[in-house]
C-alpha angles and dihedrals in degrees: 000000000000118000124226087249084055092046100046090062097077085074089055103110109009108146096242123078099242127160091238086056096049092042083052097046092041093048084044085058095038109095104179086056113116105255099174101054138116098168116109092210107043078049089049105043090053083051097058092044093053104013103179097209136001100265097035093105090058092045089048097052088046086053100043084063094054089049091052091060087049104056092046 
């Protein structure tokens, strides 16, 4: 199964400056982010220790979406 970390980095890259961009590029240099995990909360709960910018917990939970009708 890919994990979130796995998925985001499809955004990694792309020419326009999008949050779900500088979420991917900030979780790719964080090296404490949990890059294994598929589990919404364990993700979550690191956001909202070290939330990167101030709507990175509702890009992340637009994207988390996204990354459930992936995995199906």
């Amino acid at each position: 199964m890919q994990s979130f970390h796995q998925f985001m980095m499809r955004y990694r890259g792309i020419k326009q400056d999008t949050k779900e961009k500088r979420l991917a590029e900030w979780m790719y240099h964080d090296h404490d982010f949990p890059k294994h995990s598929t589990d919404y909360d364990e993700i979550s709960r690191y956001l909202e220790w070290n939330v990167p910018f101030n709507e990175a917990i509702q890009t992340f939970d637009d994207l988390w979406e996204e990354y459930q009708q992936s995995i199906i």
